[in-house]
C-alpha positions in Angstrom: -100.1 63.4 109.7 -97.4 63.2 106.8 -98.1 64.8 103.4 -95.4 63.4 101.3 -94.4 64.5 97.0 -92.7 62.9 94.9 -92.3 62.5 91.1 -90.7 65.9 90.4 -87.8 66.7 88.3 -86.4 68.1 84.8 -88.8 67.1 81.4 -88.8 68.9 77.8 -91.7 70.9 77.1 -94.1 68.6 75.5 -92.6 66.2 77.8 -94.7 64.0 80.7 -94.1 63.7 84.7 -96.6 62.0 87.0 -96.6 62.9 90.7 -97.2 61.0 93.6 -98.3 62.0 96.5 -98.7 59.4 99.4 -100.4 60.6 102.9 -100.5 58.6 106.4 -102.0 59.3 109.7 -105.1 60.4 108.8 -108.1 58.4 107.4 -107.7 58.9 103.6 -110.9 58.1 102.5 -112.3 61.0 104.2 -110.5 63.7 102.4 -110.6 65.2 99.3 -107.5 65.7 97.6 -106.2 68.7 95.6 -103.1 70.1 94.1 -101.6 73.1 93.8 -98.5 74.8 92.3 -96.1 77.6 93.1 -94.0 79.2 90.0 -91.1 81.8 90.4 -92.3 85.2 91.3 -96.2 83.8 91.3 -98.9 83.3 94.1 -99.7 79.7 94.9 -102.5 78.5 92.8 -104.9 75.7 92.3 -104.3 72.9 89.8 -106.4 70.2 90.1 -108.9 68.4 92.7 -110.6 65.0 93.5 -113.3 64.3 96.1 -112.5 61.5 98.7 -114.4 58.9 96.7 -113.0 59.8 93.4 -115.9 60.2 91.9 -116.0 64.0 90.7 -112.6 65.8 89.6 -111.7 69.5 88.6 -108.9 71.2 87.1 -107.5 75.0 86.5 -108.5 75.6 82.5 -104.7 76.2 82.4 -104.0 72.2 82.9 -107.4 71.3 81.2 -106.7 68.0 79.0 -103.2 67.6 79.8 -102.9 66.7 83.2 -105.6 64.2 85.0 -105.5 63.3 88.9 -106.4 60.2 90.0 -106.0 58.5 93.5 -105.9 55.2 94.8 -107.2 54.8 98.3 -106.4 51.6 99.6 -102.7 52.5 98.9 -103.6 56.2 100.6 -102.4 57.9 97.5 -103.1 60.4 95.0 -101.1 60.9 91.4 -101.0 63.8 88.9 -100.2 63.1 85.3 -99.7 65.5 83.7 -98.9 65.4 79.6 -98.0 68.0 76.9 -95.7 69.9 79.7 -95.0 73.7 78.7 -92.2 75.8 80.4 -95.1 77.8 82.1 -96.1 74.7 84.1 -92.3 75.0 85.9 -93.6 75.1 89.6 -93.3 73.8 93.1 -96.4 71.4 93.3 -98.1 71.1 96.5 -100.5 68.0 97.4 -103.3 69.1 99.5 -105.2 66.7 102.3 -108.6 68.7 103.2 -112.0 67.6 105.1 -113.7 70.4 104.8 -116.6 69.3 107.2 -113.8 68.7 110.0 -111.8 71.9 109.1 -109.0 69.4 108.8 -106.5 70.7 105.7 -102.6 69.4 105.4 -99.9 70.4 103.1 -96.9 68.7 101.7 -93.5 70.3 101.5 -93.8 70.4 97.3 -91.9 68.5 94.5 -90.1 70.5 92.2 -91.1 70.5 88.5 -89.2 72.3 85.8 -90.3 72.1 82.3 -87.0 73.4 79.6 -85.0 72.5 77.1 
C-alpha cells in the first residue's frame, strides 16, 4: 500500500495550497479518508475527514470554512484545499487511509506546508 502527499510548499498568509494525496494497493472506495497535520513543537492533530463515499465530511473548528476536502475515487485520490492560510496552519500534513471495520489504517510520509511572509 502507498500513501503518497503532494501539494506542499511556501504561500503568504491569506494565501491558498491544495494537497493531493493519491493512494494505490488498496481498494479506495473502502476507506475513509482523513488528514492530519504536525506543527513545530505540537502533537499530531486532526484536520479534516471524508467517509469512503464522500458523502459526509468533518473538519477541526480551527480549519472550519477555509479549507474543504474532497476526493475523487475513480482517480484513487483525495485533495485538501485549503484558503485564507494563516502562519499557525505551517505544518507537516499527513493523509490518512483507514477502514475502520478491517482495522486497516495507512499513513503517508507528509507534505510540508509553511505559511510566512
Amino acid at each position: 500500500v502507498k500513501v503518497v502527499e503532494s501539494g506542499g510548499g511556501l504561500v503568504q498568509p491569506g494565501g491558498s495550497l491544495r494537497l493531493s494525496c493519491t493512494v494505490s494497493g488498496l481498494t479506495f472506495h473502502y476507506y475513509g479518508m482523513r488528514w492530519y497535520r504536525q506543527g513545530p513543537g505540537k502533537e499530531r492533530e486532526f484536520v479534516a475527514f471524508i467517509t469512503s463515499a464522500g458523502g459526509t465530511t468533518n473538519y477541526a473548528d480551527s480549519v472550519k470554512g477555509r479549507f474543504t476536502i474532497s476526493r475523487d475515487n475513480a482517480k484513487n485520490t483525495v485533495s485538501l484545499q485549503m484558503n485564507s492560510l494563516k502562519p499557525e496552519d505551517t505544518a507537516v500534513y499527513y493523509c490518512n487511509a483507514y477502514w475502520a471495520l478491517a482495522g486497516r489504517d495507512y499513513w503517508g510520509q507528509g507534505t510540508q506546508v509553511t505559511v510566512s511572509s
